[in-house]
N, C-alpha and C positions, 0 to 999 in steps of 0.2 A: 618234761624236763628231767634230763640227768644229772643227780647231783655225785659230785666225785669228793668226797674230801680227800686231803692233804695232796692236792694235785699240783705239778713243778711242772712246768712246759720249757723246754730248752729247746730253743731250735738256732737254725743257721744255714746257709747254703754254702758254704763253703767244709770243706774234709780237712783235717789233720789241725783245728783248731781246739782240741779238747775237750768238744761236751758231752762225749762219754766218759768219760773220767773226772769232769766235773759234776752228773750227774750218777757215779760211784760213788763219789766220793760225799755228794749230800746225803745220798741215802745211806751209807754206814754210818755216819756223824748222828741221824734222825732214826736208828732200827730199833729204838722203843718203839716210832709211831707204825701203824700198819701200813705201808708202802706199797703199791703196785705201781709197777716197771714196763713200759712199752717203748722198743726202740722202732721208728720208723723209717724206712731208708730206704730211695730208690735204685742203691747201688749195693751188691753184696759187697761182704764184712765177716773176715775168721771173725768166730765166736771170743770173743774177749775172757781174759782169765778172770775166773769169779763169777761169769755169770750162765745159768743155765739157758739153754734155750728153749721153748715150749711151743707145740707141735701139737 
């Protein structure tokens, strides 16, 4: 078993609904706690301002 703590799942099937910005936006609010970020997406996406991408 993987344990993940502080882990947020945001998901949706629909675009231009805001959970990446919603999910910025919890993690700046939370950047005491240790935060890991995974965006998943079957559709490419410019890279959003603020965030790096990792490769």
């Amino acid at each position: 078993m993987i344990t993940i703590p502080n882990l947020l799942l945001i998901a949706g099937t629909g675009t231009k609904s805001g959970k990446t910005t919603m999910a910025c936006k919890i993690i700046r609010q939370f950047s005491e706690l240790k935060i890991t970020a995974i965006k998943i997406t079957p559709h490419f996406h410019e890279t959003t301002p603020g965030l790096l991408p990792v490769f």
